[in-house]
Structures are given as structure tokens and as C-alpha cells.
C-alpha atoms as an extended CHARMM CRD file, in Angstrom:
* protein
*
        66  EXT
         1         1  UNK       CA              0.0000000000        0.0000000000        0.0000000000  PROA      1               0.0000000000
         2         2  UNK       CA              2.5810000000        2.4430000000        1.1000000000  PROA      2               0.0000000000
         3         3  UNK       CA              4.5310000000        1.5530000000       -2.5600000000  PROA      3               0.0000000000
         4         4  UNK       CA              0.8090000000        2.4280000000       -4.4320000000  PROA      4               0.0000000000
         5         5  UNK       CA              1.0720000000        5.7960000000       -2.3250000000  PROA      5               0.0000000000
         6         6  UNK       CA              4.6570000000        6.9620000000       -2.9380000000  PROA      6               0.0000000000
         7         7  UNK       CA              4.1120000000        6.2700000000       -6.9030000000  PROA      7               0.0000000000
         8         8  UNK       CA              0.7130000000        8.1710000000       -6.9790000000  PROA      8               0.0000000000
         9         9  UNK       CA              2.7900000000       11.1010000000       -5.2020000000  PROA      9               0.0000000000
        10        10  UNK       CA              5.4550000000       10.6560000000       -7.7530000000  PROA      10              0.0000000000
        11        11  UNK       CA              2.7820000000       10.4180000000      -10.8610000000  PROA      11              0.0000000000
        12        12  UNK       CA              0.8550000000       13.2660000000       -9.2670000000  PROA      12              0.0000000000
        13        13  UNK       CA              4.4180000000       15.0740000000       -9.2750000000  PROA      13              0.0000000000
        14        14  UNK       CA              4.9140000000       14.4100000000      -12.7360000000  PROA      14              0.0000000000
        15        15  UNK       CA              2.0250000000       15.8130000000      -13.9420000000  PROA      15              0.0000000000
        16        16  UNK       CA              2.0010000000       19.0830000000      -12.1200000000  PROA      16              0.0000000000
        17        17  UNK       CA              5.6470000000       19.5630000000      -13.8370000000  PROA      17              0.0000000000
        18        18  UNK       CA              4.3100000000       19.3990000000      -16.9390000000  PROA      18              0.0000000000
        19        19  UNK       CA              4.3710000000       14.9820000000      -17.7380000000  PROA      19              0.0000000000
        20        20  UNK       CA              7.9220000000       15.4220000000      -18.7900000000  PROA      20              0.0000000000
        21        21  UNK       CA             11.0030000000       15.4840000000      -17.9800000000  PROA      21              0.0000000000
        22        22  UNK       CA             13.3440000000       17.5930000000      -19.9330000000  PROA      22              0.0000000000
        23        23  UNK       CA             16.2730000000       15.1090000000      -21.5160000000  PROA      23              0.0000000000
        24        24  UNK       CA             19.0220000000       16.9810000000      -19.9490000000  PROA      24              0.0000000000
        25        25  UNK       CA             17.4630000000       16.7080000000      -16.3920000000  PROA      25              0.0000000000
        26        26  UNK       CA             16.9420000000       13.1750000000      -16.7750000000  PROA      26              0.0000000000
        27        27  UNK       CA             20.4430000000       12.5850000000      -17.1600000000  PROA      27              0.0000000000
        28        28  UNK       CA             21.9800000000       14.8710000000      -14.6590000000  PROA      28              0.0000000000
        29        29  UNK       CA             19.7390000000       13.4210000000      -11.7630000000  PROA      29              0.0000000000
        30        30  UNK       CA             19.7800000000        9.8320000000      -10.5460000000  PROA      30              0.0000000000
        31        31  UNK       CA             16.0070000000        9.4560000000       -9.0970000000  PROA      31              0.0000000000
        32        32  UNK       CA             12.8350000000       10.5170000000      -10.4730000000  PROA      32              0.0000000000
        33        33  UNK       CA             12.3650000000       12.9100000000       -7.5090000000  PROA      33              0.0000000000
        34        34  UNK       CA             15.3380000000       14.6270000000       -7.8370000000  PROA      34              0.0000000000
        35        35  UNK       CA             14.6780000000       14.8420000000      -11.6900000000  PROA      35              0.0000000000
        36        36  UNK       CA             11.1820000000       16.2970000000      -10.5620000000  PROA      36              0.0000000000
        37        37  UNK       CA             12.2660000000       18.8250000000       -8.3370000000  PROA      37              0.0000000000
        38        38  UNK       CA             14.8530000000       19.9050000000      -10.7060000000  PROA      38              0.0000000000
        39        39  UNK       CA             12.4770000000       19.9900000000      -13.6640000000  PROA      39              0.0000000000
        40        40  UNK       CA              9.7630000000       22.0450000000      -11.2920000000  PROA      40              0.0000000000
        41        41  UNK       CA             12.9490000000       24.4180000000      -10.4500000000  PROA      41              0.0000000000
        42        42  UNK       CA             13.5180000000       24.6600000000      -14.7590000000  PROA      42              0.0000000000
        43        43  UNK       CA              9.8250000000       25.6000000000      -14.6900000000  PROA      43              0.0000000000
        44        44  UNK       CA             10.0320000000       28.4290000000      -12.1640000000  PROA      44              0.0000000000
        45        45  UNK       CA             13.1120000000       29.8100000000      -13.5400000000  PROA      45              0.0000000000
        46        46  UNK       CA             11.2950000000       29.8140000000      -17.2230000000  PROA      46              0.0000000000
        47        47  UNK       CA              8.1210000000       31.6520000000      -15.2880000000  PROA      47              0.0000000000
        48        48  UNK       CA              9.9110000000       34.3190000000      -13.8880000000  PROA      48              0.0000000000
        49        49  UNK       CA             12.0230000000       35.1460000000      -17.5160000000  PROA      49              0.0000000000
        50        50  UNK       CA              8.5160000000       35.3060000000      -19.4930000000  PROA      50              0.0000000000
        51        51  UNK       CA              7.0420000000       37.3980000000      -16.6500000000  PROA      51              0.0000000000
        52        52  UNK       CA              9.7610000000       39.8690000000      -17.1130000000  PROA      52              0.0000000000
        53        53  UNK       CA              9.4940000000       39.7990000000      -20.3650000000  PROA      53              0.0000000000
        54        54  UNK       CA              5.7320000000       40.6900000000      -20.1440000000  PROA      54              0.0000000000
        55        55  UNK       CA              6.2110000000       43.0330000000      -17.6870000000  PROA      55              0.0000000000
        56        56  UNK       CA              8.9090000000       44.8340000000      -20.1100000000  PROA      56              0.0000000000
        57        57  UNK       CA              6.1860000000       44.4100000000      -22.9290000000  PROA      57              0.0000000000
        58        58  UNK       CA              3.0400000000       45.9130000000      -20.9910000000  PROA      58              0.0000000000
        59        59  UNK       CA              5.7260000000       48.7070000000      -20.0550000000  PROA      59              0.0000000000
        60        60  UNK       CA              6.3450000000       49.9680000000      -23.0830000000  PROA      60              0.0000000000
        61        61  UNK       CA              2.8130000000       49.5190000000      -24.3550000000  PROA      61              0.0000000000
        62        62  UNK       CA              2.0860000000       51.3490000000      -20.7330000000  PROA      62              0.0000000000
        63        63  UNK       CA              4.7790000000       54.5440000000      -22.0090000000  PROA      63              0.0000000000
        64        64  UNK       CA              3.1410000000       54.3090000000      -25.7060000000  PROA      64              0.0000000000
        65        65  UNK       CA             -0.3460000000       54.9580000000      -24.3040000000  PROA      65              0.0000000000
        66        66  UNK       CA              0.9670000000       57.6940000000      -21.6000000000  PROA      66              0.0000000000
């Protein structure tokens, strides 16, 4: 039972990062939660360079309309 739980976790894991794993993550880390965190980490790190970028976008849409 405890196995079922752990690899629902993991599954559940897996599909809030996406369902993938990105190829160079899945060879740098040895077990599927490490790749996990790591690929959630990728994930933030992509987040917060598109919200700057959107940011920098509505800015100078902001200046145009000012």
C-alpha cells in the first residue's frame, strides 16, 4: 500500500511539472524525484524570464499609451 502511495505522489508530481522530464534533467539526476524537483525548479526559472518579459512588454505599451 505504502509503494501504491509513494508512486501516486510521484505520478501526481509528474504531472504538475508538466508529464515530462526535460532530456538533460533526466540525465543529470539519478532518481525521479530529484529529476522532478529539478524539472519544477527549470519551470520556475522559465516563469519568472517570461514574466519579465511581459512586464517589459506591458511597459512599453504602458509609455506608448501615456
Amino acid at each position: 500500500m505504502l509503494t501504491a502511495t509513494i508512486e501516486d505522489n510521484l505520478s501526481r508530481a509528474l504531472e504538475l511539472v508538466g508529464g515530462s522530464i526535460d532530456p538533460e534533467i533526466a540525465e543529470s539526476y539519478p532518481s525521479l524525484e530529484a529529476r522532478i524537483l529539478a524539472q519544477a525548479l527549470e519551470n520556475v526559472e522559465l516563469a519568472e524570464c517570461r514574466l519579465r518579459e511581459i512586464q517589459k512588454l506591458v511597459g512599453e505599451i504602458s509609455d506608448v499609451l501615456v
